[in-house]
C-alpha positions in Angstrom: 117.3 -169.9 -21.4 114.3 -167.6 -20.1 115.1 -165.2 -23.3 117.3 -167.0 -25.6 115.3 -166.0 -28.9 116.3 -162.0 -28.3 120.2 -162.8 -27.3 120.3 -164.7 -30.3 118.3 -162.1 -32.7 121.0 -159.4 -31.1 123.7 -161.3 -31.8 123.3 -161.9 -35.4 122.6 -158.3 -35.5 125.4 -157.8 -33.9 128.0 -160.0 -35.9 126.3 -158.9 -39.2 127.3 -155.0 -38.4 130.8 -156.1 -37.2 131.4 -158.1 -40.1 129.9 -155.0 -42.4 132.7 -152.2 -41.0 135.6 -155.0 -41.0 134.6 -155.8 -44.8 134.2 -152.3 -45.1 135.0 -149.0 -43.5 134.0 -146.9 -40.4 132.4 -144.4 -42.7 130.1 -147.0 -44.4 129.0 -148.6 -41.1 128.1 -145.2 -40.0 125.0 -144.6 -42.0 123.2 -147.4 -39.8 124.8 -146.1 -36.6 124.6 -142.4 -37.1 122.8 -140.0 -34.3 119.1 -139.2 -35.3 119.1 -135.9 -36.6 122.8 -136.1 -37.4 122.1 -134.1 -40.8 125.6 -133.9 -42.0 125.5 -138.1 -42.5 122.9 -139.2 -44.3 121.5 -142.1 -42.9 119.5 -144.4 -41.3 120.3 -144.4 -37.2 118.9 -147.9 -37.1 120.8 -148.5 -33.6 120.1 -145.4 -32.0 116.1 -145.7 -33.0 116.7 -148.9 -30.9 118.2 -147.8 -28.1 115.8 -144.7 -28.0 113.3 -147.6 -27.9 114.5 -149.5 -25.3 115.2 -146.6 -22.6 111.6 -145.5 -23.0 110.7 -148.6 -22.6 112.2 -149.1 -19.6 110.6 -146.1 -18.3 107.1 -147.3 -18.8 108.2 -151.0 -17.1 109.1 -148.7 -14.0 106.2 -146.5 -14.6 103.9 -150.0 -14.2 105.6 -151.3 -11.5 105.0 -148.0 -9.6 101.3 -148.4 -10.3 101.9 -151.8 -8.3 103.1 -150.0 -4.8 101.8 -146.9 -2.8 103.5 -144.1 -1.5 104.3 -145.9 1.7 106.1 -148.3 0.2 110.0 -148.3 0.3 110.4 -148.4 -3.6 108.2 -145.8 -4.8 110.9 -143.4 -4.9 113.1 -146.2 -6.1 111.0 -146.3 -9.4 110.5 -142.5 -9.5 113.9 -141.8 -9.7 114.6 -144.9 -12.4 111.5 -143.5 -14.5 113.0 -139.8 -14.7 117.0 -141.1 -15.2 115.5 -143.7 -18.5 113.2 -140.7 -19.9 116.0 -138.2 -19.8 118.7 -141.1 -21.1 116.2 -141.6 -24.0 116.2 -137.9 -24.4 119.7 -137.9 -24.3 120.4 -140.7 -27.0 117.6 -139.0 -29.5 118.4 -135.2 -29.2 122.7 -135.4 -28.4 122.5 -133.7 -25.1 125.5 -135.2 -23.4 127.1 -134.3 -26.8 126.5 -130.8 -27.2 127.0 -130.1 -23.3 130.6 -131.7 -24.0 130.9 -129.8 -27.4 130.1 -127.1 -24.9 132.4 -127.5 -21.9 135.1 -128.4 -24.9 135.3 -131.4 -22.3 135.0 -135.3 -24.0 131.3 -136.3 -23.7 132.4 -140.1 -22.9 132.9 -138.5 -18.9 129.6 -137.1 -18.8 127.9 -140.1 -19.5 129.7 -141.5 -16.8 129.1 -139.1 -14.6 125.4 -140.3 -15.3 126.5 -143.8 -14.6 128.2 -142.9 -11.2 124.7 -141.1 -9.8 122.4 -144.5 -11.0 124.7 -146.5 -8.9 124.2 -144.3 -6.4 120.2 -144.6 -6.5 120.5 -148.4 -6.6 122.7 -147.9 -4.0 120.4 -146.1 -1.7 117.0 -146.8 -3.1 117.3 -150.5 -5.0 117.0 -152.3 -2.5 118.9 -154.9 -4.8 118.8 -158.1 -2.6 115.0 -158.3 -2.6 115.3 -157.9 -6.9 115.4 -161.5 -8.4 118.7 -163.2 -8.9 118.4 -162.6 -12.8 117.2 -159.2 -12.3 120.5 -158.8 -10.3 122.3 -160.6 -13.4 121.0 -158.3 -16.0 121.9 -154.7 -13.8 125.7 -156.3 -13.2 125.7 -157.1 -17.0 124.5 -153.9 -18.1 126.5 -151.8 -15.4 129.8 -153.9 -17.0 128.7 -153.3 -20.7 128.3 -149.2 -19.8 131.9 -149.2 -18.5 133.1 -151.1 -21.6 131.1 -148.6 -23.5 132.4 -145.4 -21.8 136.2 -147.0 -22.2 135.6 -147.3 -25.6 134.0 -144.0 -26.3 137.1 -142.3 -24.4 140.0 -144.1 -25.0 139.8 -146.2 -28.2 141.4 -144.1 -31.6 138.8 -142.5 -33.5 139.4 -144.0 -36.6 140.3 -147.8 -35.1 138.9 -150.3 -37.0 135.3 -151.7 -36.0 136.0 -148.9 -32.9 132.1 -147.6 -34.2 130.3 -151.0 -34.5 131.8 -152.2 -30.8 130.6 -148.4 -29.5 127.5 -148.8 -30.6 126.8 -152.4 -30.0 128.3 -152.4 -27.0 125.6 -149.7 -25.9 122.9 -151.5 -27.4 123.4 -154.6 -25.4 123.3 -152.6 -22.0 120.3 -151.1 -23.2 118.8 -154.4 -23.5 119.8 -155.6 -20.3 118.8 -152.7 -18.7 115.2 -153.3 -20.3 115.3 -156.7 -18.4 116.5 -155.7 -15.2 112.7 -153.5 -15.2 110.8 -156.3 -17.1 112.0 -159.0 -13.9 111.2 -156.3 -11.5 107.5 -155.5 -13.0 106.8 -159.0 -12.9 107.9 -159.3 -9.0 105.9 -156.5 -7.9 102.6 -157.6 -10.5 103.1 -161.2 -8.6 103.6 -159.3 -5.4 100.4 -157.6 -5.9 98.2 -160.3 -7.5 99.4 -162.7 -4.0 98.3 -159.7 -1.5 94.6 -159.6 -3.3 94.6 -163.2 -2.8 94.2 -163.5 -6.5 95.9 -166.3 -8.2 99.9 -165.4 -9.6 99.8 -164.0 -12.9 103.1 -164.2 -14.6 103.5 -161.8 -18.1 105.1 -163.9 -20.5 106.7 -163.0 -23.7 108.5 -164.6 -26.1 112.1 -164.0 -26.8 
């Protein structure tokens, strides 16, 4: 498989932290999972540094795949408006925003991040132009778009205090974002091959090893 070393890093990440708040408690596990800036739990937000990560980083993948089409072209708003939603989601995930517009609204926070869900489905919708993506580019926005819902379920319905509720959150979150990440990588490597062949230039492929 194209990235079997990162699905298999994650996953013993993954199992390791499950394991940890089964063995343990919710309030132990929380210390790696806690929101940056979250001053009332001291900790280390190891998962949401990562997620941060990843959502910028998909920002910059879309930022370099608009470098690859011109104004003309039918995706460049497609990657505009995928290049604002991941900068605001990382903004989102580092400074609590959905959070303290919930706290807010006194309205549960899980519905807002839907909400943000249901308007991304909408630009792929519109905008995506999904059946020229690759077929594992397709794969990776399905998987991520299922992982979000499980996410949102979780976050809304699941008891607060339900064993390992935290770890599957968080995990589960982590894992879209990862997808997610592909879904751009695949597409930046269509439209840098896209490119390359209109120069006439021979196909460059980025590789990276996962």
């Amino acid at each position: 498989m194209k990235y079997y070393r990162i699905f298999l890093l994650i996953a013993v990440y993954s199992i390791i932290l499950l394991v940890t708040e089964w063995q343990t408690s919710q309030l132990f596990i929380r210390q790696f999972l806690t929101d940056i800036g979250q001053h009332e739990i001291a900790g280390y937000a190891i998962n949401t540094t990562l997620s941060v990560f990843l959502l910028w980083a998909t920002a910059l993948l879309f930022m370099i795949s608009l470098s690859c089409v011109d104004k003309k072209s039918p995706e460049y708003w497609f990657f505009i408006s995928q290049i604002i939603m991941f900068i605001y989601l990382g903004c989102d995930e580092r400074f609590l925003i959905h959070e303290s517009v919930g706290r807010f609204l006194g309205r549960n926070d899980a519905y807002l991040l839907l909400g943000l869900g249901v308007i991304e489905v909408g630009l792929l919708a519109w905008l995506g132009n999904l059946q020229q993506k690759t077929q594992l580019a397709r794969q990776f926005l399905y998987t991520a778009a299922v992982l979000f819902a499980v996410m949102v379920v979780i976050d809304a319905k699941f008891p607060k205090d339900m064993v390992m509720r935290l770890s599957l959150e968080d995990l589960t979150k982590l894992w879209a974002d990862i997808c997610l990440f592909l879904f751009a990588w695949e597409i930046m490597q269509q439209q840098i091959n896209g490119k390359n062949r209109g120069l006439g230039e021979p196909q460059i492929t980025p590789q990276i090893n996962m």
